[in-house]
RODO-535106 format. One record per residue (C-alpha): residue in one letter; x negated, y negated, z negated; residue number from 1. Coordinates in steps of 0.02 Angstrom, whole numbers, plus 32768, in hexadecimal, padded with zeros to 4 digits. Layout:
N
TORZA  aa     u     v     w    i
TORZA   A     X     Y     Z  NUM
...
! end
This chain:
459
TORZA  aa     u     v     w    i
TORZA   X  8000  8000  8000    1
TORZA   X  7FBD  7F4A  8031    2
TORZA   X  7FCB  7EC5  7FA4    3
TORZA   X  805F  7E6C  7FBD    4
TORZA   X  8088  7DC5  7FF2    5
TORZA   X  8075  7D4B  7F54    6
TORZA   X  8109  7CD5  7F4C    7
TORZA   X  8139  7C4B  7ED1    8
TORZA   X  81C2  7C36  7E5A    9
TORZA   X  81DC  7B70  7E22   10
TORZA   X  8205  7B65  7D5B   11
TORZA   X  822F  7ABF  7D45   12
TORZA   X  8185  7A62  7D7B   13
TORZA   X  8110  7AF8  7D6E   14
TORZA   X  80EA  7B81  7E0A   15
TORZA   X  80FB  7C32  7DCF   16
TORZA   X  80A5  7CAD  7E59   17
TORZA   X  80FA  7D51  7E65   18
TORZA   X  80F3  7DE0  7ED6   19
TORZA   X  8186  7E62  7F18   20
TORZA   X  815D  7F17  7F2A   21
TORZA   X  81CD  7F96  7F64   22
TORZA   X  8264  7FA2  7FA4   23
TORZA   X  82CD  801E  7F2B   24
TORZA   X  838B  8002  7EF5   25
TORZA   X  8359  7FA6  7E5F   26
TORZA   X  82F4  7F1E  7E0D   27
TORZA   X  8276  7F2A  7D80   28
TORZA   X  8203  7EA4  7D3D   29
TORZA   X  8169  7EA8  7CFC   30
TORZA   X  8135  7E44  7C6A   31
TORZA   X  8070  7E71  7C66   32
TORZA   X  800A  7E3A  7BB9   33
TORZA   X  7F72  7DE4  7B6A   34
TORZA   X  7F4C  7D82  7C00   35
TORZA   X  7F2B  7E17  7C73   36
TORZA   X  7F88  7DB5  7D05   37
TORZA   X  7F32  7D97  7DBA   38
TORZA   X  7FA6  7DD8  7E55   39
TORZA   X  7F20  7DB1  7ECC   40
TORZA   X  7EA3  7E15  7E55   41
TORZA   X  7F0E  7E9A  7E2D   42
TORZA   X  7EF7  7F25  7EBF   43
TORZA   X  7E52  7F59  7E76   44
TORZA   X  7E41  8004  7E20   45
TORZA   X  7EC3  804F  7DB2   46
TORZA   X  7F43  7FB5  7D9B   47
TORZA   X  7F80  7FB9  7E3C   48
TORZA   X  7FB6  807E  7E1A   49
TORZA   X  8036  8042  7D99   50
TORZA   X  807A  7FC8  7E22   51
TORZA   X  8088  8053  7EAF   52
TORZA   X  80D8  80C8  7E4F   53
TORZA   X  8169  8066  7E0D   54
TORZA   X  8177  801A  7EB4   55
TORZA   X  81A9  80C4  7EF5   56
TORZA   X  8238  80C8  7E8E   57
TORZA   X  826B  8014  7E78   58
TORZA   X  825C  7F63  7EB8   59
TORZA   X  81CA  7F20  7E4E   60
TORZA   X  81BD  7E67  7E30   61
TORZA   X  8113  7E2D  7DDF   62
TORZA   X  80CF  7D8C  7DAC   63
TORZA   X  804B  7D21  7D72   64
TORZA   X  8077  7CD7  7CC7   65
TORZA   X  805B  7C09  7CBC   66
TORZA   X  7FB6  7BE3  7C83   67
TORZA   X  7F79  7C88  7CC9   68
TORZA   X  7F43  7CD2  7D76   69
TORZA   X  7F84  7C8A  7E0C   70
TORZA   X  8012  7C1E  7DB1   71
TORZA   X  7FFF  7B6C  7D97   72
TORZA   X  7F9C  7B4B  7CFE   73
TORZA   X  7FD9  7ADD  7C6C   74
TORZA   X  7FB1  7A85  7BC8   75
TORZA   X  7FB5  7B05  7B32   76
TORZA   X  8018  7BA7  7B41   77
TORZA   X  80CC  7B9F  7B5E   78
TORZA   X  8152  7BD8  7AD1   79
TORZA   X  81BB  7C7E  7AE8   80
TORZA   X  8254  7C27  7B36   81
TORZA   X  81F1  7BD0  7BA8   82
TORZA   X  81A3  7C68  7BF9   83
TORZA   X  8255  7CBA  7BF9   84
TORZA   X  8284  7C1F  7C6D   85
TORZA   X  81DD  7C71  7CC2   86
TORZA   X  8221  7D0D  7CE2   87
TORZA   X  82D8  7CC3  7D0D   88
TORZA   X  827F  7C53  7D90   89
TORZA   X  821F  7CF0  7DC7   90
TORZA   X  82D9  7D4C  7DDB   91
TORZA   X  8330  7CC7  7E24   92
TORZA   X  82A5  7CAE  7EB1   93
TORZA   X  8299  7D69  7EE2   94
TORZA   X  835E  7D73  7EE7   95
TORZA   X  835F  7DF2  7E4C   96
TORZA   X  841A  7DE2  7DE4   97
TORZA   X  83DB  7E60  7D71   98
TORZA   X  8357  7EB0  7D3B   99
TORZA   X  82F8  7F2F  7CCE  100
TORZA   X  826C  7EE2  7C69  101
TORZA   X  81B7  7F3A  7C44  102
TORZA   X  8163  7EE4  7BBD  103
TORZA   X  809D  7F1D  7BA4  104
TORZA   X  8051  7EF9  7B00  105
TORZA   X  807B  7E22  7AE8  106
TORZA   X  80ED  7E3D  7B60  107
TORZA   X  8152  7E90  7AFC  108
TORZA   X  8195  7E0A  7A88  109
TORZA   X  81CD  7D94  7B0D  110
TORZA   X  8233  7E2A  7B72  111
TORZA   X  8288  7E5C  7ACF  112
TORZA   X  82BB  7D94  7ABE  113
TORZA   X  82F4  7D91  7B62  114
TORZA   X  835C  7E33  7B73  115
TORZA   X  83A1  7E03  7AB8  116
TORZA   X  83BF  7D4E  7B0A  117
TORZA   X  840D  7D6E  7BAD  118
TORZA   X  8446  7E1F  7BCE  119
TORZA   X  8493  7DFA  7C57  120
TORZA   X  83F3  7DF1  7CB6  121
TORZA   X  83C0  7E81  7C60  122
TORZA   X  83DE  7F29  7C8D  123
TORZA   X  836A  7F84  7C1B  124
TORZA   X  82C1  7F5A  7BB7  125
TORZA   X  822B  7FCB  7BBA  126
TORZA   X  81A0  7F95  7B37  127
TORZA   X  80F2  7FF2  7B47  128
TORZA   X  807C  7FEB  7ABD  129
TORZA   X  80C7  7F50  7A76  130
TORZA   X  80F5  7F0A  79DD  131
TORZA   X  8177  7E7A  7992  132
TORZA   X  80DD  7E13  7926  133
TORZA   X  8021  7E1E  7910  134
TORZA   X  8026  7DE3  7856  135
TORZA   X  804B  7E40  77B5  136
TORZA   X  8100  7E16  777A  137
TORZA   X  8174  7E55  7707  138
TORZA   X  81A0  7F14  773A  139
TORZA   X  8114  7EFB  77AC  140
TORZA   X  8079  7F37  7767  141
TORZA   X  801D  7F37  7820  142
TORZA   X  7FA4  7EBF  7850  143
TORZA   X  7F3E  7E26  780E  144
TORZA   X  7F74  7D80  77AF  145
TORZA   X  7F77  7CE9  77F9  146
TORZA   X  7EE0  7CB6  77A5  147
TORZA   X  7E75  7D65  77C9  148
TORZA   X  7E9B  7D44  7871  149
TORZA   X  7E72  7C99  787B  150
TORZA   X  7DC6  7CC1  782E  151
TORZA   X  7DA9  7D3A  78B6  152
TORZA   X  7DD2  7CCB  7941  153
TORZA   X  7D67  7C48  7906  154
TORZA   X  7CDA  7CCA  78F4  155
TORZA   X  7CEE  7D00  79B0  156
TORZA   X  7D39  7C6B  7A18  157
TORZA   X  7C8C  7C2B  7A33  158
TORZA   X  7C6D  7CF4  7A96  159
TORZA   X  7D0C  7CD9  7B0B  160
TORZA   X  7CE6  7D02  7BC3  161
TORZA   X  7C3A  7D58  7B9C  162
TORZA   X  7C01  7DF9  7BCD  163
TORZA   X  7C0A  7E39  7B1B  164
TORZA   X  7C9F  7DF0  7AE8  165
TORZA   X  7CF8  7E38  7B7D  166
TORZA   X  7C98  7EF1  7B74  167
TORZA   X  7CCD  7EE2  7A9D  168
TORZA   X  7D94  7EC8  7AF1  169
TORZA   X  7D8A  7F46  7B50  170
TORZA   X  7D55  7FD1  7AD8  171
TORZA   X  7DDC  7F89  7A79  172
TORZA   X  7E7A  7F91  7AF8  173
TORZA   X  7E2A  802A  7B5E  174
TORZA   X  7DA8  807B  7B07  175
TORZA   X  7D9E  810E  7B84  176
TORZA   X  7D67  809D  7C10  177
TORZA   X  7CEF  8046  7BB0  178
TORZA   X  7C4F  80A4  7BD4  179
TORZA   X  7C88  80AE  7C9F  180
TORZA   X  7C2A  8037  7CFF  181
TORZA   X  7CA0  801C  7D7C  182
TORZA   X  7D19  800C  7D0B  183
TORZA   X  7CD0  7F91  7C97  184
TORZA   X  7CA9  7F26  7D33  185
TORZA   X  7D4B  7F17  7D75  186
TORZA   X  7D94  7EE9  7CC6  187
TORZA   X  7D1D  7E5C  7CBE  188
TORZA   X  7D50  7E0E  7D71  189
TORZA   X  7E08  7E2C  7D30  190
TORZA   X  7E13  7DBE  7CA2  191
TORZA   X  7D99  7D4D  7CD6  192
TORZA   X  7E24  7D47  7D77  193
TORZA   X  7EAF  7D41  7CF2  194
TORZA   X  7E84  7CAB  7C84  195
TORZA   X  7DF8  7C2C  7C58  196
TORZA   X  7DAB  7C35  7B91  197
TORZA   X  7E1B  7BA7  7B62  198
TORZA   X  7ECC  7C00  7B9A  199
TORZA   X  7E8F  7C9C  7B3A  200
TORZA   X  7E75  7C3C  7AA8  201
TORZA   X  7F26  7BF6  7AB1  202
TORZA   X  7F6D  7C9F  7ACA  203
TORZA   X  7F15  7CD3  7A35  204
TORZA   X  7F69  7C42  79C5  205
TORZA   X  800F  7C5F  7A1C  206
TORZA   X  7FFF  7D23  79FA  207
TORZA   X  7FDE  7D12  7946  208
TORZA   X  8073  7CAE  791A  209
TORZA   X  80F0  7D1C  7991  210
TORZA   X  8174  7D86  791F  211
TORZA   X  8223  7DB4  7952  212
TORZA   X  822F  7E3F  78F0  213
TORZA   X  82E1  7DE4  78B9  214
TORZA   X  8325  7DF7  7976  215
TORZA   X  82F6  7EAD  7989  216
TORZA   X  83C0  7EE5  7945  217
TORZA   X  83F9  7E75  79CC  218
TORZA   X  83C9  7EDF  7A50  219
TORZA   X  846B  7F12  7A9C  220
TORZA   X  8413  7F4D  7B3C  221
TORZA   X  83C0  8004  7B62  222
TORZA   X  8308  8011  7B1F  223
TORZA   X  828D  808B  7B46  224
TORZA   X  81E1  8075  7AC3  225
TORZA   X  8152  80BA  7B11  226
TORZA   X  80B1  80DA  7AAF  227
TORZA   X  801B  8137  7AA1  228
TORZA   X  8002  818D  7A02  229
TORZA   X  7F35  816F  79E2  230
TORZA   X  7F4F  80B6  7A2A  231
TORZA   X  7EBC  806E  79BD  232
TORZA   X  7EE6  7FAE  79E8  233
TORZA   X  7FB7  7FD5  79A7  234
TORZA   X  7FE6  804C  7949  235
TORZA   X  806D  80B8  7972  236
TORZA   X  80B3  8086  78D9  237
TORZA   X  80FF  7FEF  7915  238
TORZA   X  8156  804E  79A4  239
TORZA   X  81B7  80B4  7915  240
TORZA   X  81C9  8016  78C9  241
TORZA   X  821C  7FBA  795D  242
TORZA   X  8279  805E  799C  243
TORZA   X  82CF  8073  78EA  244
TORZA   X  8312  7FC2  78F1  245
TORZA   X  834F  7FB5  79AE  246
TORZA   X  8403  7FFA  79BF  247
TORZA   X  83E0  80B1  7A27  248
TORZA   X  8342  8093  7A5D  249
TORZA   X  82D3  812A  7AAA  250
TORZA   X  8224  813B  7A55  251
TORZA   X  81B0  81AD  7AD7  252
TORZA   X  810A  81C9  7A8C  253
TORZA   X  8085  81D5  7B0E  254
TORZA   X  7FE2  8232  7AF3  255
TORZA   X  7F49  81BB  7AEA  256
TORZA   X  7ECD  814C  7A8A  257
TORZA   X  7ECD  80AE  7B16  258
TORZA   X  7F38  8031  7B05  259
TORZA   X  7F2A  7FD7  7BBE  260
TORZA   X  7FA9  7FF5  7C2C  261
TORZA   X  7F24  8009  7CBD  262
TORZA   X  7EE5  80AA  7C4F  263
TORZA   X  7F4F  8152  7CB9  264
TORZA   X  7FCD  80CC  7CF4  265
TORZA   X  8027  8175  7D3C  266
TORZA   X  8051  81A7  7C7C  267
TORZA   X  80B1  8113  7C73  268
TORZA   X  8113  8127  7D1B  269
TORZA   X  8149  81D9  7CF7  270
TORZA   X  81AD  8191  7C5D  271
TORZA   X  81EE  80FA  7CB7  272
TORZA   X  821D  8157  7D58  273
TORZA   X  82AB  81C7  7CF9  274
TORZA   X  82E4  814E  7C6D  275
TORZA   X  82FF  80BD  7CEE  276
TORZA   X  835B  8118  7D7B  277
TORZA   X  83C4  8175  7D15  278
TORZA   X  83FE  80D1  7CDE  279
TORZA   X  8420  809B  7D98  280
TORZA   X  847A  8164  7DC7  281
TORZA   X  84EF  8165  7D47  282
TORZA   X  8533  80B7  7D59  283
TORZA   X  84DF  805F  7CAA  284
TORZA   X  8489  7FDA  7D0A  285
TORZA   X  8518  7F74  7D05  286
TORZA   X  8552  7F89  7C5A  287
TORZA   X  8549  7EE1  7C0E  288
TORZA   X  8570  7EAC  7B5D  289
TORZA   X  859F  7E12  7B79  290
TORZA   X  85EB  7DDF  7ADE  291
TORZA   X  8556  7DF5  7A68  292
TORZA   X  84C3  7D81  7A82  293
TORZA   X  8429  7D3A  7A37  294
TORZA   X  843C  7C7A  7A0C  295
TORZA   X  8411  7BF8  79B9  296
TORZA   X  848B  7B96  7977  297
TORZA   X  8485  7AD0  7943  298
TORZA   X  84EF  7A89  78C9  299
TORZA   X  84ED  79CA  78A5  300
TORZA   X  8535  7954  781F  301
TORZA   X  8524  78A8  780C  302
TORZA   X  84E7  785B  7765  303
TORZA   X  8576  77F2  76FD  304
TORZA   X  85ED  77E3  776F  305
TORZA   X  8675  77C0  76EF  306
TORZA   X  8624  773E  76B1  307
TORZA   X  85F4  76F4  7760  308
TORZA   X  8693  7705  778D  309
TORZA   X  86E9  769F  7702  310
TORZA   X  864E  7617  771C  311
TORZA   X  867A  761E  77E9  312
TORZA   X  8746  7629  77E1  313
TORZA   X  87A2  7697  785F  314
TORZA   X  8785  763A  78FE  315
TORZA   X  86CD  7629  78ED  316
TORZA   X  86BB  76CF  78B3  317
TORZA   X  872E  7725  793C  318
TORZA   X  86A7  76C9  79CB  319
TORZA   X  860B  7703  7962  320
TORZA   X  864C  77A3  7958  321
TORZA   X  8678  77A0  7A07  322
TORZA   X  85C3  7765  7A38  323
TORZA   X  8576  77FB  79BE  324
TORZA   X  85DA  7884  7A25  325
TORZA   X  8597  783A  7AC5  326
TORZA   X  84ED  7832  7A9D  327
TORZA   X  84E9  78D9  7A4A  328
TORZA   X  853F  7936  7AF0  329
TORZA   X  84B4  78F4  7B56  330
TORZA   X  8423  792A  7AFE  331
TORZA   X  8482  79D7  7B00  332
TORZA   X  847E  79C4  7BB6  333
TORZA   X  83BB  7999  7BC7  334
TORZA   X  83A4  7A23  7B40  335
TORZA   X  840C  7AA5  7B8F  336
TORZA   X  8473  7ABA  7B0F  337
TORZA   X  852B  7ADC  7AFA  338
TORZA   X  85C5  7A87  7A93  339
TORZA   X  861C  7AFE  7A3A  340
TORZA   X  867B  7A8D  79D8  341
TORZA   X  8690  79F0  796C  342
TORZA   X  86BC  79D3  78B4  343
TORZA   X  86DF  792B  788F  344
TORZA   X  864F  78E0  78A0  345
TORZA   X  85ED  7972  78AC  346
TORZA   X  85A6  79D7  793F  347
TORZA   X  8594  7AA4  7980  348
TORZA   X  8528  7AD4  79F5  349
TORZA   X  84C7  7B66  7A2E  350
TORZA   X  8427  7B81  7A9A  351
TORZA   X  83DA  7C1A  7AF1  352
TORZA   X  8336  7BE7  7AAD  353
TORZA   X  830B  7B9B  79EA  354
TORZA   X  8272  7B0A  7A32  355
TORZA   X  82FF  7AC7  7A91  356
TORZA   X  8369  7AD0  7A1B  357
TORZA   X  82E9  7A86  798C  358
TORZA   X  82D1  79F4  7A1A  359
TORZA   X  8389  79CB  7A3F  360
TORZA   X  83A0  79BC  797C  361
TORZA   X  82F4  7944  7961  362
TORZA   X  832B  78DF  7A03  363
TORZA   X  83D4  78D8  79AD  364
TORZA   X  8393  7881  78FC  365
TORZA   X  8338  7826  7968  366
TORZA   X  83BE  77D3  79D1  367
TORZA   X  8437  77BC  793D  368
TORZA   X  83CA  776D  78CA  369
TORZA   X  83BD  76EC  7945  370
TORZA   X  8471  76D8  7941  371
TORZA   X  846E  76B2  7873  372
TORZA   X  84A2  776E  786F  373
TORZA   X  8442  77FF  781F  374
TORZA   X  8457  78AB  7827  375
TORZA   X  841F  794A  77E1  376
TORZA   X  8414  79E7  7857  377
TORZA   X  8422  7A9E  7834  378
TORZA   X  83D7  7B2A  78A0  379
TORZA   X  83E0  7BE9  78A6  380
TORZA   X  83B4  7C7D  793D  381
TORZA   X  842C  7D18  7920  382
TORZA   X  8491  7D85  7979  383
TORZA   X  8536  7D32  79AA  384
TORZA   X  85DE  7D63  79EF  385
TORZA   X  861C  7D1C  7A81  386
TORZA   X  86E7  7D11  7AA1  387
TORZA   X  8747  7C94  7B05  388
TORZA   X  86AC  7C16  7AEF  389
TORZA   X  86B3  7C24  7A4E  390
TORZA   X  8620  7C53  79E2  391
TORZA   X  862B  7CBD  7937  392
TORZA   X  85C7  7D2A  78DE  393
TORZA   X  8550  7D38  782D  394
TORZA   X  84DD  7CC4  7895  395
TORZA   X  855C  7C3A  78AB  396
TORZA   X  8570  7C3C  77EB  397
TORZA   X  84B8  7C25  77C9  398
TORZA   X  84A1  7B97  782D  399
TORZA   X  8544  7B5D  77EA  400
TORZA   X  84E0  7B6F  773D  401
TORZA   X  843C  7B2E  7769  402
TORZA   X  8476  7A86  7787  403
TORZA   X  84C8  7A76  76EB  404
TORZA   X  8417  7A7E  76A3  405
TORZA   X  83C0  79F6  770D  406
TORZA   X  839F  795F  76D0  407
TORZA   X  83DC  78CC  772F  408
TORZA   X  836E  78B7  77C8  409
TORZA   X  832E  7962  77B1  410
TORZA   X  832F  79E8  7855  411
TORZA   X  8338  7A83  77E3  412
TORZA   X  8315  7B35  7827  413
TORZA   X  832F  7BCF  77DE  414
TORZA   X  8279  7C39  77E5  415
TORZA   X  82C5  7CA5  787D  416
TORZA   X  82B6  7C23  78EA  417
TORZA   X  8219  7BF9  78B4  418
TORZA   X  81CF  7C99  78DE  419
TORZA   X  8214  7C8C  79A6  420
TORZA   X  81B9  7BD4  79C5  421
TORZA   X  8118  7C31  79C4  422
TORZA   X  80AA  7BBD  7A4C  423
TORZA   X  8128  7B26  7A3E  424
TORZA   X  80C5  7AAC  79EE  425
TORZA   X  8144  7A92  796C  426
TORZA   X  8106  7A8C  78BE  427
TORZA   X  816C  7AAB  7816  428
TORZA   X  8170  7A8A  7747  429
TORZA   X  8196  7B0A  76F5  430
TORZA   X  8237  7AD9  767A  431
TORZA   X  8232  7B85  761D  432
TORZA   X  82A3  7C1E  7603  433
TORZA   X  8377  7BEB  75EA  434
TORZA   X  8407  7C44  75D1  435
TORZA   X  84A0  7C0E  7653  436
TORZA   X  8542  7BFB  761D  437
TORZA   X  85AA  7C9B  763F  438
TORZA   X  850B  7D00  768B  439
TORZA   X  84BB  7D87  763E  440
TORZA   X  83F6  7D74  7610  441
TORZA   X  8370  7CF2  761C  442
TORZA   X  8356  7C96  76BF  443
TORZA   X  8286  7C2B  76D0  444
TORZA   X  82BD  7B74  771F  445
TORZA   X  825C  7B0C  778E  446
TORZA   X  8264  7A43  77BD  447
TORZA   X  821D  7A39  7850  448
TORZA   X  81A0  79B3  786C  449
TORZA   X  8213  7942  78F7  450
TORZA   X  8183  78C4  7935  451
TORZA   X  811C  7959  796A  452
TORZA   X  81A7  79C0  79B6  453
TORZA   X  81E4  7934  7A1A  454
TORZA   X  8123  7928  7A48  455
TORZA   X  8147  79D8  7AB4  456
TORZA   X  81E7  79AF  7AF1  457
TORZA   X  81AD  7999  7B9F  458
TORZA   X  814A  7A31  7BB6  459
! end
């Protein structure tokens, strides 16, 4: 097979190259990881072998992810949602409605937030030797801390792009390969292809923060795990881990130390091959819960508004109020977010991705304040039910909670949604463990820092 014609996919002002292979009766994507990403660089030894054997069975769409390989590069490493609008762009530009997902190591994460996010573009999600966080957590004893991995970053950034730090990667991610020549040669023109030092470094800082361990149960969509039990970079642990707390989800184990994709790519096809077409012959590709999404929902209230409105009278108040909703509806337009409702002089919303969503809320305060207003602003991602445009659920209820607890001014996030801005720039306080009116257990709150998300608001 030649390499195929590279193409690009336009997400908002970036250029996303991808490539079409095959021409089978349906669509799978592949979300590659790390920074292992160069279509022009990828028909070289054993990579291209995972490519030509799910193009026999399949229409394969692969891409370059921003910042890496032949896709524009950009400032700092995009956030999770933004490299779902990525892989939507990607979609919408081959003319794919739906599609299974393959998510490879740090690819994984952003596949499970998209099929949890929008299953109807999402047939199925496969997830090969991935994982939903690289830092200890609670019921999460896997991993470093923060702080052990920030030490060993700073003790190795200075190595990126050398010999030695490349050869000490690979024995790491492919440890079988790493005394082959050949092997060890082509791995060096491959990342060196993929990314320069400084987007490696990013992707390192991005990497370390990523956890959606909260959206796993969310999953309404079939999974196959895939993992390979000696995998000596992650354990195969975390794929018990992940395939406990995804509803039905198939755990194959896979027989194996390497963790790189490009190690017996063939292993990996023979488990992909039967799980994804017996989706497609018995009719399940189409099989959508609609009515059960992942969302983040915004609720707003403003500050004293008794007392303003006694100060203001009716009239006054009516046209303030007036100007509020106005203002308020078009930053959910630029946000691309969505009324759900209004309260008074409250507001509902919900968002298919939480850095918007933390945006649209700082861009909010902002605008108000300048109106003599002030607000505070609750947020929450959760699982959500979807019926006649309405939206319900236990995650409506948090955020209903969490603004309750905000001060006025305040953007307050539950720590949920801090986990999923991993890469967005967006920085946090930490306002400490609460109990929430009517909800079972403890829930960690976060104000988000507004002048410095409003900082990323463009990216």
């Amino acid at each position: 097979m030649e390499p195929p014609e590279i193409r690009y996919a336009q997400s908002g002002d970036v250029s996303i190259a991808y490539s079409v292979i095959g021409d089978g009766p349906f669509d799978v994507v592949f979300v590659s990881g790390w920074v292992l990403s160069n279509l022009a660089g990828a028909w070289e030894g054993t990579a291209a072998e995972l490519y030509r054997g799910m193009a026999d069975f399949c229409r394969l769409i692969i891409f370059d992810k921003r910042g890496t390989g032949l896709s524009d590069r950009v400032t700092g490493i995009p956030d999770l949602e933004t490299r779902m609008d990525d892989v939507r762009a990607v979609m919408d530009a081959a003319g794919s409605r739906r599609a299974a997902v393959v998510g490879f190591s740090e690819g994984g994460p952003m596949s499970i937030l998209f099929a949890s996010s929008h299953p109807e573009r999402t047939a199925a999600i496969v997830l090969y030797g991935s994982l939903p966080s690289w830092h200890k957590g609670n019921d999460y004893p896997w991993g470093q801390t923060r702080e052990e991995m920030l030490a060993r970053f700073e003790r190795t950034n200075s190595q990126i792009g050398t010999d030695a730090w490349l050869d000490d990667a690979l024995e790491g991610l492919a440890p079988t390969t790493a005394s082959d020549p050949e092997a060890v040669r082509l791995w060096r023109r491959w990342v060196r292809l993929s990314a320069s030092p400084g987007t490696v470094k990013a992707v390192r800082r991005m990497n370390m923060e990523i956890d959606v361990r909260d959206v796993l149960s969310a999953i309404r969509v079939p999974t196959l795990i895939l993992h390979r039990v000696g995998d000596e970079d992650t354990v195969i642990d975390i794929a018990h881990y992940m395939a406990e707390r995804i509803p039905a989800a198939e755990l194959v184990e896979l027989e194996g130390i390497d963790h790189g994709w490009w190690v017996n790519p063939l292993q990996i096809v023979d488990k992909l091959r039967p799980f994804l077409t017996g989706l497609w012959q018995r009719g399940e590709w189409e099989l959508v819960d609609s009515e059960r999404v992942l969302a983040t929902v915004l609720f707003t209230d403003i500050v004293g508004s008794t007392e303003k409105l006694s100060e203001m009278g009716d009239r006054a108040w009516a046209d303030l109020i007036k100007s509020h909703h106005s203002f308020i509806r078009r930053q959910l337009l630029r946000f691309s977010g969505s009324e759900i409702d209004t309260a008074g002089d409250g507001f509902f919303a919900r968002f298919d991705g939480p850095a918007r969503a933390i945006r649209c809320a700082c861009a909010i305060a902002d605008g108000i304040q300048e109106m003599g207003l002030e607000i505070r602003a609750g947020l929450h991602t959760g699982e959500c039910e979807l019926l006649d445009g309405k939206v319900g659920g236990i995650a409506v209820h948090i955020g209903a909670r969490v603004v309750h607890e905000a001060k006025p001014g305040e953007v307050l996030v539950s720590s949920t949604v801090r986990d999923l801005v991993a890469g967005s720039g967006i920085r946090f306080q930490e306002r400490g463990a609460t109990e929430l009116k009517g909800l079972l257990g403890e829930y960690r709150l976060y104000a988000v820092d507004r002048e410095l998300a409003m900082a990323g608001a463009g990216q």
